[in-house]
N, C-alpha and C positions, 0 to 999 in steps of 0.2 A: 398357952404358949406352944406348948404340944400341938396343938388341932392346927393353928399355925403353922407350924413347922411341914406339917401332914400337906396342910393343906398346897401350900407352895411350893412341894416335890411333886404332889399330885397334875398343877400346873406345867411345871416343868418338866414332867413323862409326858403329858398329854400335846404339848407342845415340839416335844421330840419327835415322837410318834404320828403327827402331823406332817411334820416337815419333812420326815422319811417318808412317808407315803403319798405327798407330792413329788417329791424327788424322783419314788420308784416309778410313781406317773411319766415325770416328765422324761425319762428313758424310752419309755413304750408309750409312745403320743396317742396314739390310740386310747389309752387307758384313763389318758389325763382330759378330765372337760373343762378345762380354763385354757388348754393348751391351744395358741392358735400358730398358723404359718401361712409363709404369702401364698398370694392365688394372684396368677397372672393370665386372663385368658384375651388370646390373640384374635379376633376379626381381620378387618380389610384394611387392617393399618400397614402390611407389607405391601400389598396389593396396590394399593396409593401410591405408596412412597416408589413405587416400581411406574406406575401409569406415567408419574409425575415427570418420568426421565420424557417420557411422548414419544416422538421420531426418534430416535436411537439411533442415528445414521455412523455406519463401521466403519465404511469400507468407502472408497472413493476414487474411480478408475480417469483418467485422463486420456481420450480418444482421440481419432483423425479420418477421416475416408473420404472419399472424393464424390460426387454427386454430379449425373451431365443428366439434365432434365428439361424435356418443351416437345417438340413435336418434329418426325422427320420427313421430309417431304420425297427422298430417294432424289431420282435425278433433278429433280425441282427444287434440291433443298436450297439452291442460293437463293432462288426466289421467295420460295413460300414456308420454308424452314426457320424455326424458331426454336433454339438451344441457350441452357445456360448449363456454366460447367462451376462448381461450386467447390473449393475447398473447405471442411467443416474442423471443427476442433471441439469437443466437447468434455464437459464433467460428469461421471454419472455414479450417483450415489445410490447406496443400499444399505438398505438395515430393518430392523422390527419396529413397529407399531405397537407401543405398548399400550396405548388406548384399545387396543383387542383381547389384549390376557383379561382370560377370565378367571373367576377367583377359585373356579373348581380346578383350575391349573395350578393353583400354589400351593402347596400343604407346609405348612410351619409346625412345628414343636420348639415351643421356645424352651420349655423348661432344657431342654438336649441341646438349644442354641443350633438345630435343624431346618432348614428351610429346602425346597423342591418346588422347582419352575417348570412350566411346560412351554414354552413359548410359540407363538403364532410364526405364522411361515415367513423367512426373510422376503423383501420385497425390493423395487427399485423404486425409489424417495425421489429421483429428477432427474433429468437430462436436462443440461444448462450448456447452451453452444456458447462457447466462447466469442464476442462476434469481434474485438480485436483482429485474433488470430483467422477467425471465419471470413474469407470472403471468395468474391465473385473474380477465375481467373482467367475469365473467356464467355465471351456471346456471342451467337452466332446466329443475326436475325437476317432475312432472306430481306431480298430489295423491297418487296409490295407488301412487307409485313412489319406493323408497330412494334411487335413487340407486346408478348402479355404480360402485364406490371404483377402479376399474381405468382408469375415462374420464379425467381427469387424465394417466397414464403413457402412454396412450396417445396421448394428444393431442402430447401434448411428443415422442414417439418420430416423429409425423406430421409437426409442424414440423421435424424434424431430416430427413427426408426432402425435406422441401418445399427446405430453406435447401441441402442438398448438393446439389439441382436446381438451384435457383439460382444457388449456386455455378458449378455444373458450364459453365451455361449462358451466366455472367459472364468465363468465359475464364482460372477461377483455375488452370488445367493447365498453358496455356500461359505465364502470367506465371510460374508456381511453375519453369517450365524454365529459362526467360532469366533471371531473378533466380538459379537454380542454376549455369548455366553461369558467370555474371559472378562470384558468391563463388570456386567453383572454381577458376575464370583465376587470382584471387586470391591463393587457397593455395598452390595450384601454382608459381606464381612466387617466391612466397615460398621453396619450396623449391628454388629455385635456375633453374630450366625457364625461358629465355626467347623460345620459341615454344610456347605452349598453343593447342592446337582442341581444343574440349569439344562435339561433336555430340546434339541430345535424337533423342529414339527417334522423332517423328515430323519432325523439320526434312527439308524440302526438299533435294537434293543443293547445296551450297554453292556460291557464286559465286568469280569470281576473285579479284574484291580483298578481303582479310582484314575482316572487323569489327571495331571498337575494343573488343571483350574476348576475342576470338582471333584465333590466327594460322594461317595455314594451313601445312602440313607442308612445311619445302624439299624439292621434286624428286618428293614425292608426287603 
């Protein structure tokens, strides 16, 4: 009854003593080999989910300019003179090309819910003339002259030139970037990431204190 008795304290030390020495394991995980934790490693599944946005179009200017285009003959122009004078109205839109980010431009850290974009250079996505508002307000073809049925397409291809200078000129690259980064913040957040820095291809090296639509990288 005795050796019993022994015996089933003996059990019951050895079971303590177990259980404390799992215990102390499971404090210092390192120490413990049964001890497991998640592993979460991140590939091109940001990078994706970023392409997938495609044209990124930001920004979106609404233009006008006048166009007088054909041939001038000087004092012959009644005769031999052939003008068209065009009013144009156009759309022109800017934004990023996400099918260009490369993936060595993203860096993630999920475990930190970190992410870092470098994005491709804003771009102009279309010039769309309005042809409504677009038309012909004046021609002026000389007596012995038909008329060249091509001055019209050409004129309107002129103004589309003119309005994407325009544009260009008006700063629609740089708004089409900042209007991209702030969507992106956006997204990104959305998917979980609560530090975002989204860099344009031509910004300045960043300052220390973060901007209210990114953060800067902790310890980077």
């Amino acid at each position: 009854m005795r050796i019993a008795y022994y015996a089933l304290s003996l059990v019951f030390v050895v079971v303590i003593v177990i259980g404390g020495v799992l215990w102390l394991a499971g404090q210092i995980t390192g120490l413990n080999p049964f001890a497991t934790r998640d592993v979460e490693r991140v590939g091109p599944t940001v990078v994706q989910s970023v392409r997938d946005l495609s044209d990124l179009t930001t920004v979106e200017f609404v233009e006008y300019t006048t166009i007088e285009k054909g041939r001038d003959a000087g004092i012959l122009n009644f005769i031999r003179g052939d003008k068209v004078f065009l009013f144009a109205v156009a759309r022109v839109g800017a934004g990023i090309d996400l099918s260009q980010l490369r993936e060595s431009a993203v860096d993630v850290d999920q475990e930190r819910r970190v992410v870092r974009i470098e994005l491709p250079p804003a771009q102009i996505l279309y010039v769309a003339l309005d042809n409504e508002a677009t038309q012909v307000y004046d021609r002026d073809t000389g007596l012995f002259t038909k008329g060249d049925k091509t001055l019209e397409s050409e004129a309107r291809l002129a103004a589309e030139n003119v309005l994407r200078e325009q544009a260009y000129a008006g700063g629609i690259l740089d708004r089409a970037t900042e209007n991209a980064k702030h969507t992106l913040t956006t997204f990104l957040r959305g998917l979980g990431f609560e530090h975002v820095t989204i860099v344009g291809a031509h910004d300045e090296p960043a300052a220390a204190t973060p901007t209210a639509t990114s953060s800067r990288l902790p310890g980077r």
